[in-house]
N, C-alpha and C positions, 0 to 999 in steps of 0.2 A: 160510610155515613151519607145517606142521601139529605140533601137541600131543599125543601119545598118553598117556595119564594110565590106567595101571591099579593095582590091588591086588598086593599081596603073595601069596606061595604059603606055606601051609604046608609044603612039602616044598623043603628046600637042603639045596643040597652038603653035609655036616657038614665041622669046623672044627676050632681052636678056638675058643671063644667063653661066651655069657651067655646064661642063661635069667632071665627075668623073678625065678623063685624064688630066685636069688642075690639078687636086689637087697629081694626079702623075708627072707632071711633073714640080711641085714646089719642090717638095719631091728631085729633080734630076733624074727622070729616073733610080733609083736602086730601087734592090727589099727593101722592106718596110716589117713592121709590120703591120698589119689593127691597130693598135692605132694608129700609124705614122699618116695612110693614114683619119682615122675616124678626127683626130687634125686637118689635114690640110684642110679637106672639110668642116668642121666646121667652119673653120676663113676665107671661101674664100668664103660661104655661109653669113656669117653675114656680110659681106662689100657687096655682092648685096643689100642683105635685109634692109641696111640701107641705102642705098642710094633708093630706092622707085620708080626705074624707069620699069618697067615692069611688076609691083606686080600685079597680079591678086590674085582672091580669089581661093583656092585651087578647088574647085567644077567645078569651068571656065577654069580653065587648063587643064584638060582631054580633048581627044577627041578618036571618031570613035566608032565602034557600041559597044563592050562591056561594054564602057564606059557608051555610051546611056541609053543602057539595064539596070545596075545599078541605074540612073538618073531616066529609069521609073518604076522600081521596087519601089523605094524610094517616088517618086510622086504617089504611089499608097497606101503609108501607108497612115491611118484616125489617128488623133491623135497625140497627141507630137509624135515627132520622131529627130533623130540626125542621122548626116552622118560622118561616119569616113574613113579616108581613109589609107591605110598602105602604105607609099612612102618610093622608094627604097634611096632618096635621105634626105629628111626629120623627115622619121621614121612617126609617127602616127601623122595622122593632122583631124583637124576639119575642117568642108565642110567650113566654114569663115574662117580660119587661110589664111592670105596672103604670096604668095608664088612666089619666080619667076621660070622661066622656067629651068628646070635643064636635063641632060641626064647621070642616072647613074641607072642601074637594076643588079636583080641578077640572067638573063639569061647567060648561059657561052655562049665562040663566040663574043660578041658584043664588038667594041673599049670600048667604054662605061660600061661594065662589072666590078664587083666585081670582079669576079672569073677571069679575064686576066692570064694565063698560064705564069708564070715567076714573075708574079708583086710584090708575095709576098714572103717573106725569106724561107728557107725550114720548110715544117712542118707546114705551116700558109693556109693549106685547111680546117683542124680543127679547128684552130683557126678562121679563118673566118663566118665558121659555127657556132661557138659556140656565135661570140661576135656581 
């Protein structure tokens, strides 16, 4: 059984779905811990998820060429094989785990960002890192 283990793409299908900035700005708009902020995308992720209106299969979410590239790397293995994918939103998924569209990476710069300049309590660049 080969393992193919890649990253996530910034560029998906749109949906409906969650940007990291929802689950900040359920928080109130103050700086946070990443526990705070990990609880809150967590419980704003399972009421998409359970409601089933957008779910695609994690593999069909992806789009644009790195994405591809992966896709025919993966369609070039002979033999059992599994596709895993590391999301900045879901953490590790299986190429079938169902998933809705979400926008939250951990490029700095992006509204969308983990790393947003202020968002988190002092001292919590470490901590972000770490957890």
């Amino acid at each position: 059984m080969i393992h193919l283990v890649v990253t996530c793409t910034g560029t998906k299908y749109i949906g409906p779905g969650l940007s990291i900035a929802d689950a900040v700005t359920s928080l109130g708009n103050r700086r946070i811990s990443i526990c705070d902020l990990y609880g809150e995308w967590k419980s704003l992720l399972m009421v998409q998820l359970q409601a089933t209106e957008g779910l695609r299969r994690a593999r069909d979410l992806y789009r644009g060429a790195t994405w591809q590239s992966a896709l025919d790397a993966y369609n070039e293995i002979a033999g059992p094989r599994r596709l895993w994918i590391i999301s900045c939103g879901f953490g590790l998924l299986s190429e079938d785990d169902y998933v809705c569209w979400y926008a939250a990476t951990f490029k700095s710069g992006k509204p969308d960002s983990l790393y947003e300049r202020g968002r988190f309590n002092s001292g919590a660049a470490i901590e972000v890192n770490r957890k």
